[in-house]
N, C-alpha and C positions, 0 to 999 in steps of 0.2 A: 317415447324416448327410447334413445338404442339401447340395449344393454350390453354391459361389460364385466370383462372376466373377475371372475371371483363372488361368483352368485348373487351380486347385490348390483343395483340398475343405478346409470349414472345420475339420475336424480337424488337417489340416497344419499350415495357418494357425496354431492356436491351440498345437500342439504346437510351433511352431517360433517363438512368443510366448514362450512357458513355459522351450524351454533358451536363451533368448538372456539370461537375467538370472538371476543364481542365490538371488534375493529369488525370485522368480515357480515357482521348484524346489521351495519349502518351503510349506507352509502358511500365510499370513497369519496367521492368530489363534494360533497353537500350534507348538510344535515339530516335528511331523507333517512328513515328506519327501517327496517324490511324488505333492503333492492329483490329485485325479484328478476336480475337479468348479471350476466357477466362480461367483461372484457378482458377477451383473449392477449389482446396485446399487453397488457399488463398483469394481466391475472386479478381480477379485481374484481369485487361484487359491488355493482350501482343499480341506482334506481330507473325508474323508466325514463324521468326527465334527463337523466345527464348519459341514459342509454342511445337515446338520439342525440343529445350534440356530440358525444365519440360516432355518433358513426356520419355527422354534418365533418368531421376530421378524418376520416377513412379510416377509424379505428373498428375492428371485427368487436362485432356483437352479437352475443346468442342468451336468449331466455334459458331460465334454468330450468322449469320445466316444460316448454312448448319444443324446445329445439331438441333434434338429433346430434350425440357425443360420443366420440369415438373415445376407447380407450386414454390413447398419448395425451388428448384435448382434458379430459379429467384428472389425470398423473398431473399435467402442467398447473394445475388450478388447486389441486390439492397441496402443491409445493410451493406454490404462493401464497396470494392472500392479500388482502388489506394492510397490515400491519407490515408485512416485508415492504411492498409496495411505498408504505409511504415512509420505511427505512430510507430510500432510493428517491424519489420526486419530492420528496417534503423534508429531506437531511436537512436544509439551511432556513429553513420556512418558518414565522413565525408568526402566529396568530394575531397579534397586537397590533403588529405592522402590517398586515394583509389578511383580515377576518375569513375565515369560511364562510362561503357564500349561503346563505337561506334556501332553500330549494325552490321556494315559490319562483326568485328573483332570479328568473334564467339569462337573463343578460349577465348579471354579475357571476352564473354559474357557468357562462360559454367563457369569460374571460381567465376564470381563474383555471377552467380544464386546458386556456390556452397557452398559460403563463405557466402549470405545471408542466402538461406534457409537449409543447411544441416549442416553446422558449426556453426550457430546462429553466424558468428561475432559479430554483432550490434543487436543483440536481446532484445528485452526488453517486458516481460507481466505485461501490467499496470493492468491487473487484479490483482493481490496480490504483485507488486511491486518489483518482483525478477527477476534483472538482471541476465542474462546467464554468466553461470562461476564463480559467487559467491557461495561457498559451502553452503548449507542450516544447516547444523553442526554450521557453523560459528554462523548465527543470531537466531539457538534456544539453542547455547552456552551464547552467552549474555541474550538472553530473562531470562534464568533460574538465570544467576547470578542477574539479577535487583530483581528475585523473593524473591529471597535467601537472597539477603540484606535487601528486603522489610519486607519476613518475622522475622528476627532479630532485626528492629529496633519494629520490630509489638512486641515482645514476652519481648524486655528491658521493654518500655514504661507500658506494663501490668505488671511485676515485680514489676517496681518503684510504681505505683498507688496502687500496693496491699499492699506494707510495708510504703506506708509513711503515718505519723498519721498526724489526723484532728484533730488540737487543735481550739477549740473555743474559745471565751471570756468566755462563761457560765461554759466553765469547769476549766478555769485560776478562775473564780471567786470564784469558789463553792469548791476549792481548789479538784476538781475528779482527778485521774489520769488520763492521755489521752488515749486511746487503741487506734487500728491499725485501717486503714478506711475501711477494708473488713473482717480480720478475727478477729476483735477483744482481740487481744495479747494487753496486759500490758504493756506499752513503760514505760523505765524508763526515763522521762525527768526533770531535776533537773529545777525550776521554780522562778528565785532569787524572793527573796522578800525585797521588802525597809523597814526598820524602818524608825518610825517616833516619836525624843523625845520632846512631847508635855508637857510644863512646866505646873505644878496647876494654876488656874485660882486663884486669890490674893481674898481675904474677900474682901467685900464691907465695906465701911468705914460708921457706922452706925452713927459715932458724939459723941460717950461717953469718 
């Protein structure tokens, strides 16, 4: 095995990957205990039998202790794992309805490494949130229609505030006509006015 920086040889490394999660103990594709090989493309720890049907699918495969590992190829393995893995290919998966395959029963376990990784059944990239199989037309069809109504209530609302006039008390008082609140147009606004019939105040009664 090669060895890699920080005094400890990628075999360690990736043995000491493997018992820290007990998803990364067992086979990814199959019930199988004890994989004793990994898949680069996914970062995964499988067994021998599901180690040759990834690589009957041209997925890279290397023994964890026969093969040579370059640093980057350990860092990559150390940052995955079993359990991220099947965060990702097994999001929508459900046992009930599609049992994990036996290991013995390699038919059933070439179909179901086909239906995870080459059919994406149950795929799901939580990096930007897009299930497999939803058309991406679909959610940048809506994106645009929220836009499109955003920008139409955006363009009423500046309409309205451009033609509606700002009448003050100063200018009800001072009897000004009102104008518009941006361009200054003349509104004709009819402005009732109260009368008010205040009778003569009577003489003072002097005494004569």
């Amino acid at each position: 095995a090669a060895a890699v920086t920080g005094g400890s040889s990628a075999v360690d490394r990736l043995r000491r990957c493997q018992r820290s999660s007990v998803t990364n103990r067992r086979c990814a594709d199959c019930t199988e205990r004890g994989p004793t090989y990994v898949c680069l493309d996914f970062q995964t720890f499988v067994c021998q039998s599901c180690s040759g049907i990834h690589r009957e699918f041209g997925h890279r495969i290397k023994s964890i202790s026969l093969s040579e590992w370059t640093e980057p190829e350990v860092t990559v393995i150390e940052a995955g794992g079993n359990d991220r893995a099947a965060q990702i290919w097994l999001a929508r998966w459900n046992n009930d309805s599609y049992p994990e395959p036996d290991s013995s029963d390699l038919s059933s376990v070439r179909d179901f490494i086909k239906l995870k990784y080459k059919d994406k059944s149950w795929y799901r990239n939580f990096a930007c949130g897009q299930v497999e199989g939803v058309q991406p037309n679909i959610a940048k069809s809506a994106a645009a229609s929220v836009t499109a109504e955003a920008k139409t209530e955006a363009v009423a609302e500046a309409f309205v505030a451009r033609v509606e006039p700002k009448v003050t008390v100063s200018d009800l008082l001072s009897g000004d006509t009102p104008k518009g609140a941006s361009n200054g147009t003349t509104l004709d606004i009819a402005v009732p006015v109260q009368s008010f019939n205040i009778a003569p105040a009577s003489p003072p009664d002097l005494g004569f």
